[in-house]
N, CA, C and O atoms as a Tripos MOL2 file, in Angstrom:
@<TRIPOS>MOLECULE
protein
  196   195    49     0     0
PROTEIN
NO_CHARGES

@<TRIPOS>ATOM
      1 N          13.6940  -23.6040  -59.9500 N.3       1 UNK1
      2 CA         12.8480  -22.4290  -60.0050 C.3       1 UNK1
      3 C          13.3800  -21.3570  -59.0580 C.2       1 UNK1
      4 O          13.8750  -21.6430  -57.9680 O.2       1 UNK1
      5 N          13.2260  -19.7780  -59.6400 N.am      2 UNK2
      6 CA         13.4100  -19.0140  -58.2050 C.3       2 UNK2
      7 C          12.7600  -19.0070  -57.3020 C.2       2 UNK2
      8 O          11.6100  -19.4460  -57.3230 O.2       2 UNK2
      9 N          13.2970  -18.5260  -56.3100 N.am      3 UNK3
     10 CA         12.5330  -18.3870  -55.0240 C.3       3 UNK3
     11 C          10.9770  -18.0050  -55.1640 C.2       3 UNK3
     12 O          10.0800  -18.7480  -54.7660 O.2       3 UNK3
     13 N          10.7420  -16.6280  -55.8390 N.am      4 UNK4
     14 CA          9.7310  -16.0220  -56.1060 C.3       4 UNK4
     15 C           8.9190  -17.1400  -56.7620 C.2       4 UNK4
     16 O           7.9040  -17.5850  -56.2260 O.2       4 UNK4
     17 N           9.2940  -17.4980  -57.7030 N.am      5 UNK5
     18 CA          7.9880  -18.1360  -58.4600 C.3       5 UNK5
     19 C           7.5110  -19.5420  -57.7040 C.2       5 UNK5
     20 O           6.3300  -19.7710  -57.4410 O.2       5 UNK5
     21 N           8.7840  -20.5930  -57.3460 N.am      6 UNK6
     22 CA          8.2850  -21.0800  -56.0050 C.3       6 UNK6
     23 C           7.3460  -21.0430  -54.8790 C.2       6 UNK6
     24 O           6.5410  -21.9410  -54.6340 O.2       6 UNK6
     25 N           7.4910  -19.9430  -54.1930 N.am      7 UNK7
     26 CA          6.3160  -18.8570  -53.2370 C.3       7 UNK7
     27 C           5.2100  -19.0340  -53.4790 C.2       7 UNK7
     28 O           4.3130  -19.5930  -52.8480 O.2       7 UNK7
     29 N           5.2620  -18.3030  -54.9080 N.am      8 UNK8
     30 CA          3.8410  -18.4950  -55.5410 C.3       8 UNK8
     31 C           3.2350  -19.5730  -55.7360 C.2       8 UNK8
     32 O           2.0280  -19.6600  -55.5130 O.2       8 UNK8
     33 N           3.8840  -20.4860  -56.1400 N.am      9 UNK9
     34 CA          3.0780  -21.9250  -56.7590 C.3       9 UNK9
     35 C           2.9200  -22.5060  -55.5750 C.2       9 UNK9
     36 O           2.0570  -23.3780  -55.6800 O.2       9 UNK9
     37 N           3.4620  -22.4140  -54.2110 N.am     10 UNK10
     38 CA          3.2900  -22.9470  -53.1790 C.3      10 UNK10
     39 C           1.9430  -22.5460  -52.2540 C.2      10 UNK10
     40 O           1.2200  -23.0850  -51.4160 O.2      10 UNK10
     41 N           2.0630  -21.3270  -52.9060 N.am     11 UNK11
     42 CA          0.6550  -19.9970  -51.7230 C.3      11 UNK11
     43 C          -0.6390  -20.5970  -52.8920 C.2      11 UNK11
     44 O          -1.7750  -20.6190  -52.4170 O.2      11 UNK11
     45 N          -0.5070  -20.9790  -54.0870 N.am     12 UNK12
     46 CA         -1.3700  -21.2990  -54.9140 C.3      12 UNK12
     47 C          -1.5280  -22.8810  -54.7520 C.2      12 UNK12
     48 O          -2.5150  -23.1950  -55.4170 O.2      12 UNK12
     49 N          -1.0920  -23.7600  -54.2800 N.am     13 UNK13
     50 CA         -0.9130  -25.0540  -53.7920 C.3      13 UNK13
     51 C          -1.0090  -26.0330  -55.4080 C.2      13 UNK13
     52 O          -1.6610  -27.0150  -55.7640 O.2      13 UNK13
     53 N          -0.1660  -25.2970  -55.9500 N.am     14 UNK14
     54 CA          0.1150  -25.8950  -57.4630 C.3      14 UNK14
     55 C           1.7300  -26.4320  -57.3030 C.2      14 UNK14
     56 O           2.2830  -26.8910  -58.3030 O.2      14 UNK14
     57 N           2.2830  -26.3750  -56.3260 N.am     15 UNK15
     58 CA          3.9040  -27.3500  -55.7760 C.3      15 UNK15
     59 C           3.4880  -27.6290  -54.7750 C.2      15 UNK15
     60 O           2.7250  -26.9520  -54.0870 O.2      15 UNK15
     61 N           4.0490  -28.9570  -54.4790 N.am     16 UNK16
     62 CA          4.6010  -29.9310  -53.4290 C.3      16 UNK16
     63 C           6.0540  -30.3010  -53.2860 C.2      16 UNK16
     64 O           6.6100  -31.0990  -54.0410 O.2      16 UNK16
     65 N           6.6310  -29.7010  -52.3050 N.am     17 UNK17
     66 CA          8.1380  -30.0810  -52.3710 C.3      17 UNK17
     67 C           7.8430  -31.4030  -51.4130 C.2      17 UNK17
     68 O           7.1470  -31.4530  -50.3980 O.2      17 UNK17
     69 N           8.6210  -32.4920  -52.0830 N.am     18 UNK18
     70 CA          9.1700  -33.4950  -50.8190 C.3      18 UNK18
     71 C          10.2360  -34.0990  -51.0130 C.2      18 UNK18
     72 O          10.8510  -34.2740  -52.0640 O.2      18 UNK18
     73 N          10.5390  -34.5400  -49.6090 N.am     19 UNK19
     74 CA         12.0400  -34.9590  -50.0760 C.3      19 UNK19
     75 C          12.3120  -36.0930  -50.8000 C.2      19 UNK19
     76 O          11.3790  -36.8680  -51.0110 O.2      19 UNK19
     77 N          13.2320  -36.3010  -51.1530 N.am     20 UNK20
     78 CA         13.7570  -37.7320  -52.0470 C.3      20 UNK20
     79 C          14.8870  -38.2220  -51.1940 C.2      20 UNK20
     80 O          15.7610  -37.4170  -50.8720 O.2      20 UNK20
     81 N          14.9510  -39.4950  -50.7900 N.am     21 UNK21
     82 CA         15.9870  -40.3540  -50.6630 C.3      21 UNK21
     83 C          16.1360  -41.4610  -51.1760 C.2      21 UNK21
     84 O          15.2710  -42.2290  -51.5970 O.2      21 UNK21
     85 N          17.2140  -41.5710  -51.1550 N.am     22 UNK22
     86 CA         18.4370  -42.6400  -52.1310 C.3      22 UNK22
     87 C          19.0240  -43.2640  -51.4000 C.2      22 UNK22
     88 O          19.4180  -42.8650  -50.3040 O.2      22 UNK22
     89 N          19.2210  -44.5320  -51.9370 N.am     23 UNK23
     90 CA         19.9820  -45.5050  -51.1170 C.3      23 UNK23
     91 C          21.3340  -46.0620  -52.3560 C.2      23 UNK23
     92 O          21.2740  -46.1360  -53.5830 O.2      23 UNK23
     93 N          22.4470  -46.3710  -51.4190 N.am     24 UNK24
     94 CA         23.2520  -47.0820  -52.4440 C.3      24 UNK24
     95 C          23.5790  -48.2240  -51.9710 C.2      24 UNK24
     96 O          23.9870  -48.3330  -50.8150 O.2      24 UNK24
     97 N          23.4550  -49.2240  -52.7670 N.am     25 UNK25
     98 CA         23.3240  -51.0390  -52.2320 C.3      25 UNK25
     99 C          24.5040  -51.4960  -53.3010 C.2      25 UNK25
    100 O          24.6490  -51.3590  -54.5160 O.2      25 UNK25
    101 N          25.4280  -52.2310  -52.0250 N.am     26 UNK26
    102 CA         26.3420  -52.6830  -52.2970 C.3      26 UNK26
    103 C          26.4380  -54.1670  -51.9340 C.2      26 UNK26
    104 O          25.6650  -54.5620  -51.0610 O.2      26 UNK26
    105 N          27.4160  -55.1770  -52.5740 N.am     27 UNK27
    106 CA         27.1280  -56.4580  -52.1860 C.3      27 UNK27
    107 C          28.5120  -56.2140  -51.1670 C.2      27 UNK27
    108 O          29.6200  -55.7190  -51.3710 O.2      27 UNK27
    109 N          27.7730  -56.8900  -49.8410 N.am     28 UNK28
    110 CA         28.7750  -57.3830  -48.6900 C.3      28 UNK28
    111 C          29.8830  -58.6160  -48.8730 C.2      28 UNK28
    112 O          30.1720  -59.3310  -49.8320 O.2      28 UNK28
    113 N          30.4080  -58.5200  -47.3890 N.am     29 UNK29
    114 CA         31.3180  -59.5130  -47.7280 C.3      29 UNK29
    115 C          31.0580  -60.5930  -47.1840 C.2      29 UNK29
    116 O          31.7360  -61.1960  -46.3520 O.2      29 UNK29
    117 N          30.0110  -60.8900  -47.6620 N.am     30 UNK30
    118 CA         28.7030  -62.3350  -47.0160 C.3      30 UNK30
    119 C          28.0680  -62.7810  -48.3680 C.2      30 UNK30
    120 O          27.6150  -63.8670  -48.7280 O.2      30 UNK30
    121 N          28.1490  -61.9560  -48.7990 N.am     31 UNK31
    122 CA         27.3780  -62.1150  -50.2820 C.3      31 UNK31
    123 C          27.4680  -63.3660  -51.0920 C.2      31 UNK31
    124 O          28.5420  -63.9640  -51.0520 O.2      31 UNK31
    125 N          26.5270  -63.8370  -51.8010 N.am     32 UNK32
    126 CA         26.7020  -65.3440  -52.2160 C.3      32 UNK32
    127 C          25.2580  -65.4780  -52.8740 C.2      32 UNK32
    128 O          24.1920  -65.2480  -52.3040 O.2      32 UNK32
    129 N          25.4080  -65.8320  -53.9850 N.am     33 UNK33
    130 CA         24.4270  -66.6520  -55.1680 C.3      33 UNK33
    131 C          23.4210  -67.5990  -54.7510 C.2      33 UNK33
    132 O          22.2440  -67.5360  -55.1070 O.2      33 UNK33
    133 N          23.9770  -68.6030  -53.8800 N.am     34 UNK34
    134 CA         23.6680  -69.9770  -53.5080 C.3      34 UNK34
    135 C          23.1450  -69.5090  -52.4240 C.2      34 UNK34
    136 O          23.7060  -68.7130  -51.6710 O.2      34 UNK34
    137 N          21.7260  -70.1050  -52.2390 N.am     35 UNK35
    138 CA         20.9330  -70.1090  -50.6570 C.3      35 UNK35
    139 C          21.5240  -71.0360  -49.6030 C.2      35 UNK35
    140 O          20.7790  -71.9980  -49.4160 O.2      35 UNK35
    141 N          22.3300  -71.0500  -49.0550 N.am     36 UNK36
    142 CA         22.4710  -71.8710  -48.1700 C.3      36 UNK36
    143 C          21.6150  -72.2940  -46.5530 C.2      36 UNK36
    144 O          21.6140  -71.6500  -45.5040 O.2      36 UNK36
    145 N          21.0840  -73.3380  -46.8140 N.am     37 UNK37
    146 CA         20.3510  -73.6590  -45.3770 C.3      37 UNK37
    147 C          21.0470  -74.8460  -44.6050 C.2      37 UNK37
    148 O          21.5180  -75.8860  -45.0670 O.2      37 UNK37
    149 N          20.9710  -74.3300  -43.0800 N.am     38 UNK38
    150 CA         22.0820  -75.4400  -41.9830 C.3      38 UNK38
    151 C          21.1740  -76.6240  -42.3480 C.2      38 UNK38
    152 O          19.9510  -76.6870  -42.4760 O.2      38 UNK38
    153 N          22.4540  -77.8370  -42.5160 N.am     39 UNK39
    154 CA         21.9090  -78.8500  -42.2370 C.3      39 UNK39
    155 C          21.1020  -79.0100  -40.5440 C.2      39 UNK39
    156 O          21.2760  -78.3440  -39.5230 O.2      39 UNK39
    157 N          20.2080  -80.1720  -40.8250 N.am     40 UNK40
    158 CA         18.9370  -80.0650  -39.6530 C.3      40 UNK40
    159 C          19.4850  -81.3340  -38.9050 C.2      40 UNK40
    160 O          20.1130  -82.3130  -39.3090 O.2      40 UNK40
    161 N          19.1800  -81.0910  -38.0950 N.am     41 UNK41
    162 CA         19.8080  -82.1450  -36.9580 C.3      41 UNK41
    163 C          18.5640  -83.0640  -36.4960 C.2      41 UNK41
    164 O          17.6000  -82.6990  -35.8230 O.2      41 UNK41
    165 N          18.8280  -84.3610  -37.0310 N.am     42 UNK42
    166 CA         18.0320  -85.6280  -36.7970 C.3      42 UNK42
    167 C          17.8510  -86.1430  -35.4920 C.2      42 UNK42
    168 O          18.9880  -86.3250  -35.0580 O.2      42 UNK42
    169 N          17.2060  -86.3990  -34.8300 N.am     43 UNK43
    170 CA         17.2620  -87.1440  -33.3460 C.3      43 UNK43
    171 C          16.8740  -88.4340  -33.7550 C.2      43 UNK43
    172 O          16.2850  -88.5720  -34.8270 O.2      43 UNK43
    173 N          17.0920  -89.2490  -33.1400 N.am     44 UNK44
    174 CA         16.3040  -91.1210  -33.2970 C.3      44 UNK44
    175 C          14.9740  -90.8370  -33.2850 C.2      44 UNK44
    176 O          14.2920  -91.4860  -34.0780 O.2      44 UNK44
    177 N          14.2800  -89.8280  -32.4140 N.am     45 UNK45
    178 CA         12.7180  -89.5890  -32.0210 C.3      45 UNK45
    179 C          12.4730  -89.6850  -33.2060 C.2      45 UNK45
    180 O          12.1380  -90.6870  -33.8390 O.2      45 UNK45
    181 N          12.7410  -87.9370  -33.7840 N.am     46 UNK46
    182 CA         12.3720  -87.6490  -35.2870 C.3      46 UNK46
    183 C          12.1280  -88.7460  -36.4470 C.2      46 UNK46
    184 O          11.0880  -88.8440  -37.0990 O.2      46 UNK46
    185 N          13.0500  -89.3930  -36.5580 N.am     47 UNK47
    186 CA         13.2120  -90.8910  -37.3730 C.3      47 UNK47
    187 C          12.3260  -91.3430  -37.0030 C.2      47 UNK47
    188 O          11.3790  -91.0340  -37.7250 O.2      47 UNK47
    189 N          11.9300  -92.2350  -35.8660 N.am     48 UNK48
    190 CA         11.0990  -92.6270  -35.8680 C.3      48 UNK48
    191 C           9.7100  -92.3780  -35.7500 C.2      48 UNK48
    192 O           8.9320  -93.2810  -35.4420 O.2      48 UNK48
    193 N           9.3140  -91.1240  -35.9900 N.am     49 UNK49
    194 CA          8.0740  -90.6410  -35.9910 C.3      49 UNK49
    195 C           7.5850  -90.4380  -37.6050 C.2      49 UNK49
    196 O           6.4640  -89.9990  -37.8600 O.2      49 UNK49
@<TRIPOS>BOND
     1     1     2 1
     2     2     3 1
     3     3     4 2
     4     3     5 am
     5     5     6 1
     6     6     7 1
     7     7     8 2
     8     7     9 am
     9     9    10 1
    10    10    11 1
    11    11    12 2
    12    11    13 am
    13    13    14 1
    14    14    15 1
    15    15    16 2
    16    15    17 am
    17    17    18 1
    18    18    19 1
    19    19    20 2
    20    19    21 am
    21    21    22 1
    22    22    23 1
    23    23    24 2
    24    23    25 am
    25    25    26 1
    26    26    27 1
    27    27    28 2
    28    27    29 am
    29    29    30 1
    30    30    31 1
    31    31    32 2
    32    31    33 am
    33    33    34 1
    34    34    35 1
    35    35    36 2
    36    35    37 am
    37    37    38 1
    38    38    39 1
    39    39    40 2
    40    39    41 am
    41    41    42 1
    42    42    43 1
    43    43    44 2
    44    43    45 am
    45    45    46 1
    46    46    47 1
    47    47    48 2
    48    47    49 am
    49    49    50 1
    50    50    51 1
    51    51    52 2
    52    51    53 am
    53    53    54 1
    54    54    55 1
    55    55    56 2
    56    55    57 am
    57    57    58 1
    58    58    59 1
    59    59    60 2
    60    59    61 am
    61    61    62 1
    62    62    63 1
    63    63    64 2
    64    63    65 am
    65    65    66 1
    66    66    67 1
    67    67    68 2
    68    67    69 am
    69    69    70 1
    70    70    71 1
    71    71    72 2
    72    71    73 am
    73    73    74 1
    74    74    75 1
    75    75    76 2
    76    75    77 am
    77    77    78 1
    78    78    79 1
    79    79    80 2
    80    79    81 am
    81    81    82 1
    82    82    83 1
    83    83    84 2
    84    83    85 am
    85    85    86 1
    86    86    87 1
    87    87    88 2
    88    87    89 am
    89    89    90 1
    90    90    91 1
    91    91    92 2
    92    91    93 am
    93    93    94 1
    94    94    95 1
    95    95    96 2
    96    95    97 am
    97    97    98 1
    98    98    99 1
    99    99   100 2
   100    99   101 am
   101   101   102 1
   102   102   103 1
   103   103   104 2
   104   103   105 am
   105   105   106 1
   106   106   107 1
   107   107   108 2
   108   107   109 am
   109   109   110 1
   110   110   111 1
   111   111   112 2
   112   111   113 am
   113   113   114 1
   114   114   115 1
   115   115   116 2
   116   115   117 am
   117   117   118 1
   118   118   119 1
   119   119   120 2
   120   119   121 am
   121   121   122 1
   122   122   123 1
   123   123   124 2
   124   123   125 am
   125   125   126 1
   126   126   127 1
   127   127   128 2
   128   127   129 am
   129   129   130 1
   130   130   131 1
   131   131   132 2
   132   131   133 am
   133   133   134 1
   134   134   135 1
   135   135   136 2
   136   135   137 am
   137   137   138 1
   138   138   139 1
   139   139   140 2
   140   139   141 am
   141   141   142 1
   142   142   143 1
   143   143   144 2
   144   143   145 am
   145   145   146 1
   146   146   147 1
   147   147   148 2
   148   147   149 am
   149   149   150 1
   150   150   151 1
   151   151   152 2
   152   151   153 am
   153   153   154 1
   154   154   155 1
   155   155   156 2
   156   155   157 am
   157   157   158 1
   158   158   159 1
   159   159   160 2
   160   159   161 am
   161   161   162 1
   162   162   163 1
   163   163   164 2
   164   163   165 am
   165   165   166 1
   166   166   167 1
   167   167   168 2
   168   167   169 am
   169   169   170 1
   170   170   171 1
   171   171   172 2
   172   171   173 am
   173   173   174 1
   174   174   175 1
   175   175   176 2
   176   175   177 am
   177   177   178 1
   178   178   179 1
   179   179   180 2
   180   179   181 am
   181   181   182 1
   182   182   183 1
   183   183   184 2
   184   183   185 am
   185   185   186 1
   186   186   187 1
   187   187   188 2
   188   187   189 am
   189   189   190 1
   190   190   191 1
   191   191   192 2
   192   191   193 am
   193   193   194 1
   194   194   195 1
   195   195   196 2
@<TRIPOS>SUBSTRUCTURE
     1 UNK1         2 RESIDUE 1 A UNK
     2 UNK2         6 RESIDUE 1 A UNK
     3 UNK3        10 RESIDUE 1 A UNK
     4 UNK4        14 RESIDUE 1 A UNK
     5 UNK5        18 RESIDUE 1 A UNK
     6 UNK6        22 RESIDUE 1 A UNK
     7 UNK7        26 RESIDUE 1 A UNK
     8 UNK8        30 RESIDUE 1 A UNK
     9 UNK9        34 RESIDUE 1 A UNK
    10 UNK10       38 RESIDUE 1 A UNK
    11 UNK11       42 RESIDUE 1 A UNK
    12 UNK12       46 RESIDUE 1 A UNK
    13 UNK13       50 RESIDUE 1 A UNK
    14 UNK14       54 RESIDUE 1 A UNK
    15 UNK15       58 RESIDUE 1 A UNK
    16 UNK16       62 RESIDUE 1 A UNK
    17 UNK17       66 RESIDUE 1 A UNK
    18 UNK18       70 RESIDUE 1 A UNK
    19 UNK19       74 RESIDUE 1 A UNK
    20 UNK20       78 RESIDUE 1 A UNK
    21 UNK21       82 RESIDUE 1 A UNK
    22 UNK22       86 RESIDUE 1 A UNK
    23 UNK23       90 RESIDUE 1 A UNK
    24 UNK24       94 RESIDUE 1 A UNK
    25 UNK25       98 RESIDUE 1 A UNK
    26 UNK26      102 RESIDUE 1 A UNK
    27 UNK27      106 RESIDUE 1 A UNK
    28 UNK28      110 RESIDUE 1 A UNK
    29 UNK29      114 RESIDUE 1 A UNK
    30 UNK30      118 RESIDUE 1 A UNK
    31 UNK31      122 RESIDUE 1 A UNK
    32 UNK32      126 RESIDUE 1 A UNK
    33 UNK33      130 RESIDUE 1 A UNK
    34 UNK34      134 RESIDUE 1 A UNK
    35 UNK35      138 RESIDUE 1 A UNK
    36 UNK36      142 RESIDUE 1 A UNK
    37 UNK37      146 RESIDUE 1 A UNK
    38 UNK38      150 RESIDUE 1 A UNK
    39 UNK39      154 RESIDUE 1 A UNK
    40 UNK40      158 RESIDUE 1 A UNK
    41 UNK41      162 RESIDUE 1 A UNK
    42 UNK42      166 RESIDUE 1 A UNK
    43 UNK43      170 RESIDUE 1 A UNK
    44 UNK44      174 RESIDUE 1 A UNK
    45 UNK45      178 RESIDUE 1 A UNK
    46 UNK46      182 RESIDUE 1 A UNK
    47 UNK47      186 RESIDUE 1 A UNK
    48 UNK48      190 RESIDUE 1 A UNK
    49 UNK49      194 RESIDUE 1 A UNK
């Protein structure tokens, strides 16, 4: 829109400018399909509880 008619629709509160952001998502170099979780470390306690 021009400036002018902008103005107007703004002084008339018939526009709302806001901003827009964008993101761009890329796969890292970690990236991986498979969930991997650390194996858990057993104590004798644990076992035997």
């Amino acid at each position: 829109l021009p400036e002018r008619e902008r103005a107007g629709l703004k002084r008339r509160e018939l526009l709302l400018e806001v901003p827009l952001k964008s993101y761009w998502i890329r796969k890292g170099s970690a990236f991986s399909r498979a969930v991997a979780r650390p194996e858990t470390e057993l104590t004798p306690d644990m076992i035997a509880t």
